[in-house]
VMD Tcl script that draws the C-alpha trace (Angstrom):
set ca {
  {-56.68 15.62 -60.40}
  {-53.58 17.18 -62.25}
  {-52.56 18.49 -59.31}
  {-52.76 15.55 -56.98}
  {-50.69 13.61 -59.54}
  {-47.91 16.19 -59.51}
  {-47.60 16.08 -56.13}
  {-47.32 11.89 -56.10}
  {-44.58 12.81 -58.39}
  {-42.81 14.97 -56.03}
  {-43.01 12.75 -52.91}
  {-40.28 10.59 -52.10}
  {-40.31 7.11 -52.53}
  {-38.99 4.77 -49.79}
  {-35.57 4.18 -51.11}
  {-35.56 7.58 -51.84}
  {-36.38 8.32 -48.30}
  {-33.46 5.74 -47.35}
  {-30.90 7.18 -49.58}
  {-31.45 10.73 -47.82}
  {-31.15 9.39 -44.85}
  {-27.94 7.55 -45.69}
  {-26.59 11.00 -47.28}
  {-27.29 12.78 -43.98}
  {-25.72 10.45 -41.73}
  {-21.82 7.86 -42.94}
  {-22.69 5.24 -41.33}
  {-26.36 4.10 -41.20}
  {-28.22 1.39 -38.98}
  {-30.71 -0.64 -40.00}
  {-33.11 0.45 -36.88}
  {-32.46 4.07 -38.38}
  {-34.95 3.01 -41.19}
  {-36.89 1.08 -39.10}
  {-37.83 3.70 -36.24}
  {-38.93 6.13 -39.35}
  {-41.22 3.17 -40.23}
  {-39.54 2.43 -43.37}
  {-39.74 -1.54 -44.17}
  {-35.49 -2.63 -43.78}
  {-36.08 -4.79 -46.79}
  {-34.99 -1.55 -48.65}
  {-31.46 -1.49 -47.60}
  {-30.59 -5.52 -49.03}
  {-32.43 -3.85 -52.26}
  {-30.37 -0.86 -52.62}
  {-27.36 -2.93 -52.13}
  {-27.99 -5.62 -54.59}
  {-28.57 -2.30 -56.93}
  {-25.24 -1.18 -55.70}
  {-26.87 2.10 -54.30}
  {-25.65 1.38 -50.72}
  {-22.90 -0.89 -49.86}
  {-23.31 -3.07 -46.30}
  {-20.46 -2.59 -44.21}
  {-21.05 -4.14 -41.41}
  {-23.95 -6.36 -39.89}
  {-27.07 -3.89 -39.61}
  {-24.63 -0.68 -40.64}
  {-24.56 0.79 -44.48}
  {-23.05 3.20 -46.18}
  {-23.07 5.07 -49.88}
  {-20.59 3.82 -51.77}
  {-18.99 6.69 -52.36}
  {-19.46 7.82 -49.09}
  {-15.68 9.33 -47.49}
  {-14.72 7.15 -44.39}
  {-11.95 7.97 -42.24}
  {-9.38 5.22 -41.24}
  {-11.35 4.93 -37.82}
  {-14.42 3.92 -39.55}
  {-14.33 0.03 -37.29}
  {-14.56 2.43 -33.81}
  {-17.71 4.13 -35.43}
  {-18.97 0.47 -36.40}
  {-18.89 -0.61 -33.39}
  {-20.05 2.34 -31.08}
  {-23.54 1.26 -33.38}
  {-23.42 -1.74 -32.51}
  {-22.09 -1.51 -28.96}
  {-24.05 1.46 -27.76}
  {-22.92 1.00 -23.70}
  {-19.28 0.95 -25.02}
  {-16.54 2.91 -24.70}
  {-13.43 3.11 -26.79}
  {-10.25 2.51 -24.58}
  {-6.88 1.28 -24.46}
  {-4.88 0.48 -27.93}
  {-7.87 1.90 -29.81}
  {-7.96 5.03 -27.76}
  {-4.28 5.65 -27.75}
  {-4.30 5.40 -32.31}
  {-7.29 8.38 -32.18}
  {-5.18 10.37 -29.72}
  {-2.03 10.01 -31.82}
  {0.01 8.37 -28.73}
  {2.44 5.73 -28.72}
  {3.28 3.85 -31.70}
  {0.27 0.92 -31.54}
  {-1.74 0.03 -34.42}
  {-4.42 -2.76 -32.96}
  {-5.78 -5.10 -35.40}
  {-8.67 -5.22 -33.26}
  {-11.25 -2.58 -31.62}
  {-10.48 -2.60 -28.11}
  {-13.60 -1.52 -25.95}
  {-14.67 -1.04 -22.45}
  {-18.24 -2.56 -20.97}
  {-20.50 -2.54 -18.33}
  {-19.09 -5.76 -15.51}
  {-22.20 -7.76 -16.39}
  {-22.89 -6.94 -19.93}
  {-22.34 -10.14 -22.42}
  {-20.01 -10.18 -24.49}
  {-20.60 -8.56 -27.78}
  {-21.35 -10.66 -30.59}
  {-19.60 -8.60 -33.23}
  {-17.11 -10.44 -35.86}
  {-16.30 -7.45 -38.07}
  {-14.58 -5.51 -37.11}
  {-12.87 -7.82 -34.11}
  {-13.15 -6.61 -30.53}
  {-11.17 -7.13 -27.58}
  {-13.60 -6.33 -24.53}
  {-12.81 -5.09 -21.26}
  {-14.89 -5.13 -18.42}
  {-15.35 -1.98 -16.30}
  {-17.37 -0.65 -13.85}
  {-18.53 2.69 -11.91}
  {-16.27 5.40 -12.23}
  {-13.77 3.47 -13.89}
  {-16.23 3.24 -17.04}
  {-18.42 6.77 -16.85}
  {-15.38 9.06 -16.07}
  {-13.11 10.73 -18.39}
  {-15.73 9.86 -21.65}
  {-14.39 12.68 -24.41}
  {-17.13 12.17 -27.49}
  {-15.22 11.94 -30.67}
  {-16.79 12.67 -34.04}
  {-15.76 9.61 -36.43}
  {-17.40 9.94 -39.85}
  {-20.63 12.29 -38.53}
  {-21.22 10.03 -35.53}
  {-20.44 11.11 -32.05}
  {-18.37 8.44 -30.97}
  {-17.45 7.78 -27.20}
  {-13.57 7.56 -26.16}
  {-11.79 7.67 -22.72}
  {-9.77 11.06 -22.63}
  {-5.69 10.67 -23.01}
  {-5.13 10.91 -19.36}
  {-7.70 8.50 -18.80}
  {-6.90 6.43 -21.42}
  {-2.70 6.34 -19.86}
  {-4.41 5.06 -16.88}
  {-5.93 2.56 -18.16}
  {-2.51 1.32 -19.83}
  {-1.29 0.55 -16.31}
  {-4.33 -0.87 -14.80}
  {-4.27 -3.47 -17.82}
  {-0.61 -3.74 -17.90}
  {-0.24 -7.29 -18.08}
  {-2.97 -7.43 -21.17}
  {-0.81 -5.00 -23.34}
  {2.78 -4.87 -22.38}
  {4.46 -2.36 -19.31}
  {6.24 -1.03 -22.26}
  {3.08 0.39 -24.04}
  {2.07 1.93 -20.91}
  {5.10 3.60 -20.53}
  {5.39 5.30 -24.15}
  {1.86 6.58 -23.57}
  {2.68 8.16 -20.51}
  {6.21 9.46 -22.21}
  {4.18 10.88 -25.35}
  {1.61 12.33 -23.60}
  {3.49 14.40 -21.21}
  {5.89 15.87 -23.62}
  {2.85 16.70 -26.57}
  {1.58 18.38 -23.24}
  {-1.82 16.28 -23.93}
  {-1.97 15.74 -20.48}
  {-1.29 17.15 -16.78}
  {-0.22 15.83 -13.89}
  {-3.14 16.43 -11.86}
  {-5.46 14.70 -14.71}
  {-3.18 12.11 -14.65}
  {-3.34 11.50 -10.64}
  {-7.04 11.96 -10.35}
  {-7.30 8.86 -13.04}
  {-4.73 6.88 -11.70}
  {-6.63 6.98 -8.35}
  {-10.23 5.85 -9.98}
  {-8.05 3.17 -11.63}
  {-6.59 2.23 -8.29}
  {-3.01 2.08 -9.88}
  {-1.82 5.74 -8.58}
  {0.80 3.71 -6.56}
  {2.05 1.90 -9.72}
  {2.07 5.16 -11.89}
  {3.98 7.74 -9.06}
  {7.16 6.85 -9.60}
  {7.33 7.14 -13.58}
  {5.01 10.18 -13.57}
  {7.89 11.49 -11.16}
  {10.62 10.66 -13.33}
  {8.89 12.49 -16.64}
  {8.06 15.35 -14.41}
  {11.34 16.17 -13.02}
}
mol new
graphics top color blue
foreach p $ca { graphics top sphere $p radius 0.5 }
foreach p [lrange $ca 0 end-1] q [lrange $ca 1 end] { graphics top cylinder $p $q radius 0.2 }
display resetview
């Protein structure tokens, strides 16, 4: 009987079970818990405790826990799982152009909904085929593997959507990323062609290039 009392000792409770998982992974979702059959009831506890702080709707956190400044791009890949990082937000986590979006601009399926996400705000665009599955680079943002169009890809996409963030923007992109040699020509083309803006793009990649 001794024995099978120090072993109860020695198991985990539930919010101990919660807190490891929280330790393991920055940013944790409340279906985390759930799909390890752990009742989500735990997570409101441990924050009223102060033992994990909620930082977004259904994502937690220690509260020590070190967060990088792109911590709203991991939020949302959680809670947008078929999205895809693009545009103003893509250009800030490849260091190109000068941009710093108040808002978490993201790429979707045509006929998704809209996502119903107020913090951090989103800007959605709508994509489709290879437009949205090519040129995906996974980016690690605070131990989550978070997906972000490529620099090449991303310039691209600063022409296509032009007239949503400025000819100008598109421009410095381009301008950066040719001279940090982030980018080639040839990646650049093959892009600008899936965006259908290879015509619009020629003559300024020919001026950088010559």
């Amino acid at each position: 009987m001794q024995h099978s009392r120090a072993s109860l000792a020695t198991y985990p409770t539930q919010e101990e079970q919660v807190l490891s998982l929280a330790s393991s992974s920055p940013l944790l979702r409340a279906k985390d818990v759930a799909v390890r059959s752990l009742p989500t009831v735990i997570l409101s506890r441990l924050v009223r405790d102060g033992r994990l702080q909620r930082v977004a709707r259904g994502v937690y956190a220690l509260p020590d826990q070190p967060l990088s400044e792109n911590r709203s791009l991991a939020e949302v890949s959680l809670r947008v799982p078929r999205g895809v990082i693009c545009l103003l937000s893509a250009l800030r986590v490849h260091g190109l152009g000068t941009q710093a979006p108040h808002q978490v601009w993201i790429a979707i399926p045509q006929n998704s909904p809209t996502p119903r996400v107020r913090t951090p705000p989103l800007r959605a665009v709508r994509m489709s085929g290879a437009a949205l599955t090519e040129g995906i680079e996974p980016v690690r943002i605070d131990g989550l593997e978070v997906p972000v169009f490529n620099a090449a890809k991303t310039i691209a996409d600063c022409f296509k959507y032009r007239n949503k963030i400025g000819i100008d923007v598109a421009l410095e992109a381009l301008r950066e990323g040719w001279t940090q040699r982030r980018v080639t020509m040839d990646e650049l083309f093959h892009y600008a062609c899936i965006d259908r803006v290879s015509n619009v793009m020629r003559p300024y990649m020919e001026s950088i290039a010559a």
